[in-house]
N, C-alpha and C positions, 0 to 999 in steps of 0.2 A: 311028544316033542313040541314044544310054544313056538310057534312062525314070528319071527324078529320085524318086531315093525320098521320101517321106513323114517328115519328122525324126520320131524314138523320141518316141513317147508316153510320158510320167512316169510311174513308179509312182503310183498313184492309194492315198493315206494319210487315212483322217479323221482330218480338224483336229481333232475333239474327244475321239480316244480316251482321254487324258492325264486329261482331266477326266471319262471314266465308270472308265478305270482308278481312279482315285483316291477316287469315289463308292463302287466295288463295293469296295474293302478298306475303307474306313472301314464299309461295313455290316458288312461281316464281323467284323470289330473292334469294334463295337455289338452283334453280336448271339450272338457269341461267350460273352460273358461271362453275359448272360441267361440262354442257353441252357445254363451248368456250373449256374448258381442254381436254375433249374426241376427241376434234375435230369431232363430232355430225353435219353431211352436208348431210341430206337426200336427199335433193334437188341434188345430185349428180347422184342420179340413174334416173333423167330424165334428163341426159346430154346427147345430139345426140350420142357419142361417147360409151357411158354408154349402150345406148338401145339397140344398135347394135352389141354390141357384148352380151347383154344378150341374144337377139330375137335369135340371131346366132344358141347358145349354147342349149336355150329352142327348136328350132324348130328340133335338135338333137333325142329329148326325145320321138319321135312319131315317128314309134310305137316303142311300150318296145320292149329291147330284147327277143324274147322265143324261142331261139332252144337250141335244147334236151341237146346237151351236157353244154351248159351255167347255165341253169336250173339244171342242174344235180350239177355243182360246185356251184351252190348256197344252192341248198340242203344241202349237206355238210359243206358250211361255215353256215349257218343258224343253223346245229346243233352244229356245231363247238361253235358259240356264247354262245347258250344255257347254252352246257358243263362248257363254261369256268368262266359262273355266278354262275354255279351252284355250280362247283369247288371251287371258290372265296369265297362263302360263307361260304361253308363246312371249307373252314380254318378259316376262319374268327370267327366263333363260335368257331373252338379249340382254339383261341388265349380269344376270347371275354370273355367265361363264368368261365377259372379260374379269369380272372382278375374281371370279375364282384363279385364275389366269396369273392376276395380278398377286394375288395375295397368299400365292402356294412358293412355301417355302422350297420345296424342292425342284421349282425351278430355277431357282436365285444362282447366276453365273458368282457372284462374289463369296456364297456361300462357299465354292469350291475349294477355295484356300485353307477352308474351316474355320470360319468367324464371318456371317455375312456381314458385308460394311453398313455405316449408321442411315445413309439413306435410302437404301432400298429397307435398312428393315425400318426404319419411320414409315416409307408409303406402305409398308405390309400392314404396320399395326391401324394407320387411320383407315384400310380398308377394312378390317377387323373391327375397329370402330363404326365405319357406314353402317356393315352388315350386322351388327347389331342395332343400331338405330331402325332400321328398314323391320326388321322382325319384332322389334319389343315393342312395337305399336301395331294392334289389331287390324286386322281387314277390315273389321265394321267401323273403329276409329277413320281409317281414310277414307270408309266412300262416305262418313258423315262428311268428310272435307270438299271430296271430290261433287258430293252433292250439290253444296253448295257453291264450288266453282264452275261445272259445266252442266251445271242442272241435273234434273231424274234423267234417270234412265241407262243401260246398260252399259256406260261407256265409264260411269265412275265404278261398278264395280267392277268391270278390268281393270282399272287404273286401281284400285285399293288390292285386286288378288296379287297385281303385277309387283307392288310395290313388298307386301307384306311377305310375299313367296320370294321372291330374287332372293333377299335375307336367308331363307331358311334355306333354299336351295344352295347359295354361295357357302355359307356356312358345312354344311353337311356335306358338299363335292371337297370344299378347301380339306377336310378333316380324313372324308375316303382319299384324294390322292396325296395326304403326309402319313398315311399310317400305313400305305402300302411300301414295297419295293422299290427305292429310291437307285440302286443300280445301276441300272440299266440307261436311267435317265442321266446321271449325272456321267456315265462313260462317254455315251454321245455329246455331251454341253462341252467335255473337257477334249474330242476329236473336232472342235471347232464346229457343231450343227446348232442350229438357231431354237429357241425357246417353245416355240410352235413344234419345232420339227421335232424337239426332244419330248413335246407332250406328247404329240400325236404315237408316237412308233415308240416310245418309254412309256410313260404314265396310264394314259388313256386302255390299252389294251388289257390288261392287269387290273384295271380297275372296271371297265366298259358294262361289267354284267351290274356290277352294286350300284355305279350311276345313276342308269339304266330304270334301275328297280326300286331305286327312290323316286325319282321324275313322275313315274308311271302311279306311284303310290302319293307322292305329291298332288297327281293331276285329278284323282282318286279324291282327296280331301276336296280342292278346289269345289270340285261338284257339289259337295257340302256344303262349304260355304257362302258359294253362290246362292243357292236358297233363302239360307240368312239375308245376306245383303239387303236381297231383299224388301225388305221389313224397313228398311230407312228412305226407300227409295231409289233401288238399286238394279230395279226391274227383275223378272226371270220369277218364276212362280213363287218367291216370297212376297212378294210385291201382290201379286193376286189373292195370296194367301191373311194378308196383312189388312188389305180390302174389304175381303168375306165375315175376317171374326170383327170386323167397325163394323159392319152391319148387322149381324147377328145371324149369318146364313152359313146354319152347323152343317148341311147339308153340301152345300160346296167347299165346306172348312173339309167335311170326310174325305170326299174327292180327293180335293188338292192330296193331304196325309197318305192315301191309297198311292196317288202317283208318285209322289215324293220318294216313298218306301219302295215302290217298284224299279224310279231311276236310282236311289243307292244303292238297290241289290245287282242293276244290270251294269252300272260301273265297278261294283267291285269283281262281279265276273266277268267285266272285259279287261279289268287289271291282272287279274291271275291270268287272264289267257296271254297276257299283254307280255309279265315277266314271265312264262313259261315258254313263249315261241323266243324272247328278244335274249332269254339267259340261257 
C-alpha cells in the first residue's frame, strides 16, 4: 500500500511586501535630498585629522576632576540649575493658569446658549495666538535676549524658562480641560455660580491628576534645559561647563557630564515619585 503524499505546500509570500517596498524608497527619496541640504558627512568623524583631535580631547577626560574646591562650585552651580527651573516654572504657571482660565472654552457663560458670542471668542482666539507666540520661540532664543537686557546670569534664564513654558503649559491645561467632561461645569455656570467657582468644583477635579502630571513632567524638562541655558550665559552648570571646554579642561568637562547625568537621573526619579504620590 503507497502512503499518499501531502500536496506541496506554497511558497509562503507577504501580501504586503509591495507596499513596504514602495514606503521604504519613497523614504529614501524624502530623505535623500535633506540629507545633501544638511550637509550630513558622517563619514567625517573618521578623518585622520578628525580622530586626532578628538582622541586628544577625550584622553583629557580621565580622570574627572575631584578636588574639594571644584566639587564645591559645582555643588553650587548644580543647585543654582535646580533653583533656576524651579524658578522658571513658578512663573511660568503665574503667566499660564490666567491665560488657561481665559482661553478655556468651556468656561464661556455665552457659550451656554450654544453659539459663544464674537467677543469673547476673539479674546479666546488672541489668547491662543499669545500662547503660541510664547512657545514657538526657544528658551535659548530668550535668555539670548534676556542676556542682553538684564545681563549674565540666572535671572535671564528664568525669564526665557518662564516665558517659553507658560506657552506650553497654557497650551496643553487649555486642551486637558476642553477635552474632558464639560457637564458638570457648564450645570453649575447655568444655576448662577461664577467662572472660578465652576473651574474649581467642575473642571479642575476631573482633570486635577493629568495637570498635575504634566507640570511635574514640565518642571522635569525645565532641569534640562536649564543646563543648556547655560552655554549663552544663563548661569547654572552650563555656564561652568561652557567655561571648561574654552579652556580645554576635559577633566572638569567629565565632571560637569557625571553630575549633569546624575541631576537628570534624580529629577526624573523625583518626578515619578512626584506623579505617583500627587495621582
Amino acid at each position: 500500500m503507497s502512503a499518499v503524499l501531502p500536496p506541496p505546500t506554497p511558497l509562503q509570500r507577504d501580501p504586503a511586501w509591495q507596499g513596504r517596498v514602495f514606503w521604504l524608497v519613497a523614504a529614501v527619496l524624502l530623505l535623500w535630498p535633506l540629507l545633501v541640504i544638511t550637509e550630513f558627512k558622517p563619514w567625517l568623524l573618521w578623518d585622520p585629522e578628525s580622530r586626532k583631535v578628538m582622541g586628544n580631547f577625550l584622553s583629557d577626560f580621565f580622570p574627572p576632576a575631584h578636588d574639594a574646591e571644584f566639587l564645591q562650585l559645582i555643588a553650587k552651580e548644580t543647585w543654582r540649575t535646580v533653583a533656576m527651573a524651579t524658578a522658571g516654572i513658578a512663573l511660568a504657571l503665574v503667566l499660564a493658569i490666567p491665560l488657561t482660565l481665559l482661553g478655556t472654552s468651556a468656561l464661556s457663560v455665552s457659550q451656554l446658549s450654544g453659539k459663544m458670542a464674537w467677543m469673547p471668542s476673539v479674546l479666546r482666539q488672541a489668547i491662543r495666538w499669545l500662547l503660541i507666540v510664547l512657545r514657538s520661540v526657544p528658551e535659548l532664543v530668550w535668555a539670548l535676549v534676556f542676556v542682553r537686557v538684564v545681563g549674565l546670569g540666572p535671572t535671564a534664564g528664568v525669564l526665557a524658562i518662564a516665558l517659553t513654558y507658560a506657552g506650553m503649559l497654557g497650551k496643553v491645561y487649555t486642551e486637558i480641560l476642553e477635552s474632558g467632561e464639560a457637564h458638570a461645569t457648564q450645570s453649575l455656570m447655568r444655576n448662577g455660580t461664577g467662572r472660578l467657582q465652576a473651574f474649581f468644583y467642575g473642571l479642575l477635579p476631573q482633570n486635577a491628576a493629568e495637570l498635575t502630571s504634566y507640570t511635574v513632567y514640565r518642571w522635569e524638562c525645565a532641569i534640562r534645559s536649564s543646563a543648556v541655558l547655560g552655554f549663552v550665559g544663563a548661569g547654572g552648570l552650563g555656564q561652568q561647563l561652557d567655561n571648561s571646554m574654552k579652556m580645554f579642561k576635559g577633566s572638569e568637562v567629565a565632571t560637569l557630564l557625571l553630575v549633569f547625568m546624575l541631576l537628570v537621573w534624580l529629577a526624573d526619579k523625583a518626578s515619578s515619585w512626584l506623579r505617583r504620590e500627587l495621582g
